[in-house]
C-alpha positions in Angstrom: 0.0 0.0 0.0 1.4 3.4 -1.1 0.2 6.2 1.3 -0.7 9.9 -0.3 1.6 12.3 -1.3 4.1 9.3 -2.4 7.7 10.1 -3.8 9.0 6.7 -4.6 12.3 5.6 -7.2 10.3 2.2 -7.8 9.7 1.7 -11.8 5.8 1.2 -11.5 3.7 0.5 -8.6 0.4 -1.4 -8.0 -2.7 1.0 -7.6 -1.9 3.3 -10.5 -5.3 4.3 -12.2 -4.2 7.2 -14.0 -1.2 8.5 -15.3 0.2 12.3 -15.9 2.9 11.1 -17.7 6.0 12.5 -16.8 6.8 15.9 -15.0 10.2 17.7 -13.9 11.1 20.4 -11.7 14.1 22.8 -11.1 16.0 24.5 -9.0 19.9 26.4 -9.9 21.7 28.5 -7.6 25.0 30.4 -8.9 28.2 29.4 -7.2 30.1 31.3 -5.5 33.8 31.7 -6.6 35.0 31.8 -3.2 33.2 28.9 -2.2 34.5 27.4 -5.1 38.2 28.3 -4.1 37.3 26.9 -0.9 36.3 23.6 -1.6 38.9 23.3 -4.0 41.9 24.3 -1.1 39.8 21.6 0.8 39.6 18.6 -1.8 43.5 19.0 -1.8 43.8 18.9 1.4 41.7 16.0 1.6 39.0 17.4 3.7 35.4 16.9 3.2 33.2 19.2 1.0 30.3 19.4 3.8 28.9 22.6 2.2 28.9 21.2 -1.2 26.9 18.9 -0.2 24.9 21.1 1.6 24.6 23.1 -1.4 23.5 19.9 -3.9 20.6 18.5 -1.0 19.3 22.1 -1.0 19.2 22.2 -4.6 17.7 18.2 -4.7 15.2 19.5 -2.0 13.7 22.1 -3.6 13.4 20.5 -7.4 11.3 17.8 -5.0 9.1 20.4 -3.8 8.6 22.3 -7.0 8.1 18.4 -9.2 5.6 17.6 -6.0 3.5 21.2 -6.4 3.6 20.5 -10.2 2.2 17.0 -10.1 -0.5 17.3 -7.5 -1.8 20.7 -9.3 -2.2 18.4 -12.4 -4.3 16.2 -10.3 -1.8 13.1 -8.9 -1.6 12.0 -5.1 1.5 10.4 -5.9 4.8 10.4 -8.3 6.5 6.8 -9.5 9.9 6.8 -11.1 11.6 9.4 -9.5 15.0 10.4 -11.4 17.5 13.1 -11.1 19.8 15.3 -13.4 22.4 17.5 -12.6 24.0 19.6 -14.3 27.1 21.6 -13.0 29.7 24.5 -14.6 31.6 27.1 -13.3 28.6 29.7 -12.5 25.9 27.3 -12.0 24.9 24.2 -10.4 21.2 22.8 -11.3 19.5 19.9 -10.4 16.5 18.7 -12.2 14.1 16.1 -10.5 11.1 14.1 -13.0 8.9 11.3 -12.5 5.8 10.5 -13.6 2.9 11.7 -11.6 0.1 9.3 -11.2 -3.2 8.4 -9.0 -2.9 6.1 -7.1 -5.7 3.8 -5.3 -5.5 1.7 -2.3 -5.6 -1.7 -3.4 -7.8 -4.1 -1.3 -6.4 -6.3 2.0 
């Protein structure tokens, strides 16, 4: 049994009745060069790049939000096939997040 508002990575689930077909959101934030300097001192240095990571789960976070507001404005309780893309250069860093939004029924038992 899936509950409402569902995020899942899973290929197809049982329940599905209708299906949105697939929809993506976004979210970029420009880097910061001294940031950048910063975690590049630190990757020679071997020390951990917390607030890169930071950074990329902020991003990931809100791509989720803004895919979930997408979806259930279109109608779904629930999005299948979760995926991510990221894109990174210089300036920017963007993550895109997609997966098809679908209804989803509670089955019996």
């Amino acid at each position: 049994m899936i509950a409402r508002d569902a995020v899942v990575t899973f290929e197809s689930v049982e329940g599905v009745v209708r299906s949105f077909g697939f929809i993506s959101g976004s979210a970029e934030r420009r880097r910061s060069t001294l940031a950048a300097t910063f975690r590049s001192l630190s990757a020679l240095l071997g020390l951990s790049p917390s607030e890169w990571v930071t950074d990329a789960e902020a991003l990931r976070n809100e791509a989720v939000d803004i895919l979930r507001r997408r979806a259930y404005d279109a109608g779904a309780n629930a999005i299948v096939n979760l995926q991510f893309h990221t894109e990174e250069s210089e300036d920017v860093c963007k993550v895109i997040a997609f997966g098809e939004a679908v209804v989803l029924e509670k089955g019996e038992g």
